[in-house]
N, C-alpha and C positions, 0 to 999 in steps of 0.2 A: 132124414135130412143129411146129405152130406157138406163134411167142411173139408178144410185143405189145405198144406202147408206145414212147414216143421215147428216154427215159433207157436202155430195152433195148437195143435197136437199137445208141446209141450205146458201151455195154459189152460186146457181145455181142466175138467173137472172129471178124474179120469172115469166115476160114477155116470156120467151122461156118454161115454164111450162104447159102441156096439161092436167094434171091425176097426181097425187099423190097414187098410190093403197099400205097399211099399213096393215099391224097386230097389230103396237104399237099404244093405246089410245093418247099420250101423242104426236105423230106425227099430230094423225086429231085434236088436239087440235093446232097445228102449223101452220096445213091447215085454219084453221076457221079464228085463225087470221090473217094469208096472204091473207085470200080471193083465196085458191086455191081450186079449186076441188079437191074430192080425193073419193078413195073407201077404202071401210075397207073389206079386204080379209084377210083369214088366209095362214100359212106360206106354207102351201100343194103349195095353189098356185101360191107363189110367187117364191116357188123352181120350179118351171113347166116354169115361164117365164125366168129365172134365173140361172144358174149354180154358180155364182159368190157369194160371200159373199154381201148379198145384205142389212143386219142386219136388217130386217123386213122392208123395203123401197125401192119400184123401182117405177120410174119415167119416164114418157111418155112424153118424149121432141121435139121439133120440131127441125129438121135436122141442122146441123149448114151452116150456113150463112159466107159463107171467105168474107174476104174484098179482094181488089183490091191493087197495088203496088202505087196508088193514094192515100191510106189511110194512109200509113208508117209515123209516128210520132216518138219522139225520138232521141236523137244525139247516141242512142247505139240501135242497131239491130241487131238480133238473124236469122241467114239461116242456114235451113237443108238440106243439099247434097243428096235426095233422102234415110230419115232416112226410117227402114220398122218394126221397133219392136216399138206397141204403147204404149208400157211401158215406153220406153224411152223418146218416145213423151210427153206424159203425166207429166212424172219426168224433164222434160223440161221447160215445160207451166209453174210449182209450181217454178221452182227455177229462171225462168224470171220476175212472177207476186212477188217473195219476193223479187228480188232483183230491181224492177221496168223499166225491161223493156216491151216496150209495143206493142214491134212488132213481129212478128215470122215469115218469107218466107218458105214458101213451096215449091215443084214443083205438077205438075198437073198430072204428070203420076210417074208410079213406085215409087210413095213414101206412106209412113201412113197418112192417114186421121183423121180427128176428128171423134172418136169412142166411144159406151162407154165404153171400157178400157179406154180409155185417158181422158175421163172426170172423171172416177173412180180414174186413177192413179193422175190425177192434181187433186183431192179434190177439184174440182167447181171452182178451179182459174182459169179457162180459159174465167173468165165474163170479169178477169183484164190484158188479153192480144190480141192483135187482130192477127188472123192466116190468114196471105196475100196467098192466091194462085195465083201463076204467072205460063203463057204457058212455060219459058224458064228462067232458072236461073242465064244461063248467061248476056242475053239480059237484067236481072234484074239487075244485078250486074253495066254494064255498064251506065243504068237510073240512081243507086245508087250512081255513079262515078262524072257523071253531075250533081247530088247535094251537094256533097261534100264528099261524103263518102271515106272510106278508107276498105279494104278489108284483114280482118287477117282472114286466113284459118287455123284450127288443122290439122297439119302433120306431122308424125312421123320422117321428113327430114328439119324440122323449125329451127329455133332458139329458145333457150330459154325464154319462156315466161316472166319469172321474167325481162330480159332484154332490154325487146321492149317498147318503147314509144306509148302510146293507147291516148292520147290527141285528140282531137276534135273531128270531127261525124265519127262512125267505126262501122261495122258490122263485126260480127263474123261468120264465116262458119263453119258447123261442118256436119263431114264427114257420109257417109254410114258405118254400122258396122263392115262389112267384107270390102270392096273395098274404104274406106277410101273417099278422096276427089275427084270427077271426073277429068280429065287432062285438060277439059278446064276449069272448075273453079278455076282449081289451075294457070294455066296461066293468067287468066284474075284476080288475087289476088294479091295485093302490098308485102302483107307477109305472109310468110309462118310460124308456132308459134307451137311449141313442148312443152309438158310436160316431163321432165324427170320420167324413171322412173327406179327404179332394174332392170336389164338386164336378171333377173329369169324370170321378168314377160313379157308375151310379147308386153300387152296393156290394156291402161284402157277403162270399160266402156262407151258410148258415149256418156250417162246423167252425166255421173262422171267428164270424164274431160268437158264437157260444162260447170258444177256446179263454177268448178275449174275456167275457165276461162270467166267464165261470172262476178264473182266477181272480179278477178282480173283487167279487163277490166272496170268495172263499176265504180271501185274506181280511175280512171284514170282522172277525172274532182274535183276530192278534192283535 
């Protein structure tokens, strides 16, 4: 897998690093001292491997590694209903690793993978959250229940966010972009949690209201 970019590079985990290939001197001087391999190629060829704004730095990583529904840390956990744009994925990962959560569920089919847009888009914060792929997100939801979890899903049929009580271990579900929350995740959810919004618009974002409600949520143990 290649990634790309100087902010990457320098969050990356320099353990999952193969190859460093640079234009920029002051990069294989960054390489030397991490002890990374690298090659110094000019920028012809890094637009050949590249399309992306890669600012003279692309990165030859090893594939990423999901953890297990064994691994989930945390009294506040982040699930994505089959998210498929890895922008948003991405824009995800950054606003979990700032606001310190450290777990993200996945599902195994039909949803975005760790790419490298998403490592692009998370700016290499994905060293600071662990991405659980489970076979089934129900059957996950319900493991999560028998530890204690509490299950708020974004739906545009919720309650008020402002007015929910988020105390103790809770995970947040956040929907697919176009088809919102599946109907058994939302059956198998304690609560349902709305953003209000203008009625001109018809919805926000999926990384937007996560952003939204992941700090709201997170501030719920002060």
């Amino acid at each position: 897998m290649l990634a790309y970019g100087v902010n990457v590079l320098k969050e990356l985990d320099k353990k999952r690093i193969k190859k460093v290939m640079t234009s920029r001197k002051e990069i294989i001087d960054y390489c030397k001292n991490n002890k990374l391999k690298y090659e110094y190629v000019d920028n012809h060829t890094l637009n050949k491997l590249s399309k992306e704004n890669h600012q003279g730095v692309i990165i030859d990583i090893y594939d990423y590694e999901y953890y297990s529904l064994e691994d989930v840390s945390g009294s506040f956990v982040v699930m994505l209903d089959h998210l498929e744009d890895p922008h948003n994925f991405g824009a995800i990962i950054r606003t979990c690793a700032a606001a310190g959560v450290t777990s993200i569920i996945i599902p195994k089919d039909r949803s975005v993978k760790v790419t490298d847009v998403v490592i692009k888009t998370s700016v290499g914060t994905i060293n600071y959250v662990k991405i659980i792929m489970v076979n089934n997100l129900v059957d996950a939801i319900k493991r999560l229940k028998k530890l204690g979890y509490f299950i708020y899903s974004a739906d545009m049929h919720g309650d008020n966010y402002r007015t929910i009580d988020y105390s103790g271990k809770r995970v947040l579900v956040i929907g697919n972009e176009g088809k919102g929350i599946s109907s058994l995740v939302k059956e198998n959810s304690d609560f349902l949690v709305t953003i209000p919004i203008n009625e001109k618009v018809e919805s926000l974002n999926a990384s937007v209201a996560a952003g939204i409600l992941i700090y709201q949520m997170e501030n719920a143990d002060e």
